[in-house]
N, C-alpha and C positions, 0 to 999 in steps of 0.2 A: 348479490351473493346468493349463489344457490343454497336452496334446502333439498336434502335427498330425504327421500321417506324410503324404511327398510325394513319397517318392523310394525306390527298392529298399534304400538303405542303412537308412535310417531304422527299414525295416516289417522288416529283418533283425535289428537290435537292439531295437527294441520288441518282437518273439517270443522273443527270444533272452532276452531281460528278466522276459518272460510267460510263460516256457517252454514255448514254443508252444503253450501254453491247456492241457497236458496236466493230466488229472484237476481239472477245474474244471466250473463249470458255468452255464448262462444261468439268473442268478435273475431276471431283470424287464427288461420292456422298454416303452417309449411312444413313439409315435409324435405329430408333432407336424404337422399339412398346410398350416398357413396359412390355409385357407380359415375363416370364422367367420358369424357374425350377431351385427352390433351391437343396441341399447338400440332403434334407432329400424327393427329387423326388417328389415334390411336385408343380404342375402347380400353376400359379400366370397367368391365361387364359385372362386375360384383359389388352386391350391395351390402358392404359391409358397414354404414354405420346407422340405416332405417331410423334417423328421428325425427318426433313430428313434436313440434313445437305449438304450442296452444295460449294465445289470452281470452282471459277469463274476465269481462268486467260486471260488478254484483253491485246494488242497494245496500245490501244490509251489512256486510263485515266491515270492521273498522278499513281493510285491506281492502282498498276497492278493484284492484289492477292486480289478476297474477298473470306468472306465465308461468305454465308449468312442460318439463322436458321427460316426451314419452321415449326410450332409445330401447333398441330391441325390438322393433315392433312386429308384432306378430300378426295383428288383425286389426283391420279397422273399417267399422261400419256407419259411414257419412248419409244419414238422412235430413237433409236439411228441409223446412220446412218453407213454403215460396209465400209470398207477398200479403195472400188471404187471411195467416193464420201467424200468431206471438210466435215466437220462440223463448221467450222466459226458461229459464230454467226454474223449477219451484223445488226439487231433490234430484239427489244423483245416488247411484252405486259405486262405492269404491272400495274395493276389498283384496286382498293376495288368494291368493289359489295354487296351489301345486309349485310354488314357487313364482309366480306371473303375478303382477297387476292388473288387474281389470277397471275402467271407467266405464259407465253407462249414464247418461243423461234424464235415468228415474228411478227412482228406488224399485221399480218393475224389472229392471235388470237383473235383479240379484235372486227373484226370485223365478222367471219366466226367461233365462238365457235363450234356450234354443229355439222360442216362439218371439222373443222380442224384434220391433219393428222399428227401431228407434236409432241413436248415435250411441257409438259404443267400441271401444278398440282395449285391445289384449295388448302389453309389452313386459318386455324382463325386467324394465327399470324405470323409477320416474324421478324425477325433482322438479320443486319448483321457486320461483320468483316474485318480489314485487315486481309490477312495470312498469313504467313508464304509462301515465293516464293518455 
C-alpha cells in the first residue's frame, strides 16, 4: 500500500518512522519516462510520466525495506560512490520548497544546495512503501 507524503506533518513522521534514513542505504533504483516505441515503430517522444522508484534498505528503523515513488521528476543528481569508500547513509535532507520535494543523501543538502556534491533529486511528488527484503 502506498503512503503519499503531502504536507510537513506527514514527511516529519514518515522520517521519524524511517529514522531519518540513518545507517541505511540506496540499494536500486529505475527510472520510468514515458516515452516508448510501439510494435508499429512508432515514437511516443514524451516524457510524460518521469518516475524513479528507489529502495531504501536501513539498520535502524523498525521498517527495514522502503521503496519510495519520486513522479514528476525534475532533477536528479546520481553520485555514486565506487568500491574504495561505504556508502551508509548516516542523515539525509528532505523537505518541500516552492511546492517540490527535495531528497539529498546529507543533511548538507538542505543547507549547501548549489555547492552540494552529493545524490540528490527534485520532484512534484513522492510516496512511499514497505518492500519486499
Amino acid at each position: 500500500m502506498w503512503n503519499e507524503i503531502n504536507t510537513e506533518q506527514e514527511l516529519f513522521a514518515f522520517l521519524k518512522l524511517y529514522s531519518n534514513f540513518h545507517d541505511c542505504c540506496l540499494k536500486e533504483m529505475r527510472y520510468i519516462s514515458g516515452a516508448f516505441v510501439n510494435l508499429n515503430s512508432e515514437m511516443h517522444p514524451i516524457n510524460d510520466q518521469r518516475k524513479l522508484y528507489i529502495v531504501f534498505q536501513g539498520q535502524c528503523a523498525d521498517i527495514t525495506s522502503i521503496e519510495m515513488e519520486f513522479s514528476g521528476l525534475i532533477k536528479l543528481n546520481l553520485i555514486p560512490v565506487d568500491e574504495t569508500y561505504t556508502c551508509e547513509i548516516l542523515d539525509i535532507s528532505m523537505f518541500f520548497e516552492n511546492g517540490k520535494i527535495y531528497w539529498g543523501d546529507s543533511d548538507e543538502f538542505f543547507v549547501q544546495r548549489e555547492l552540494y556534491d552529493g545524490t540528490w533529486l527534485c520532484a512534484e511528488k513522492v510516496r512511499w512503501r514497505i518492500a519486499d527484503k
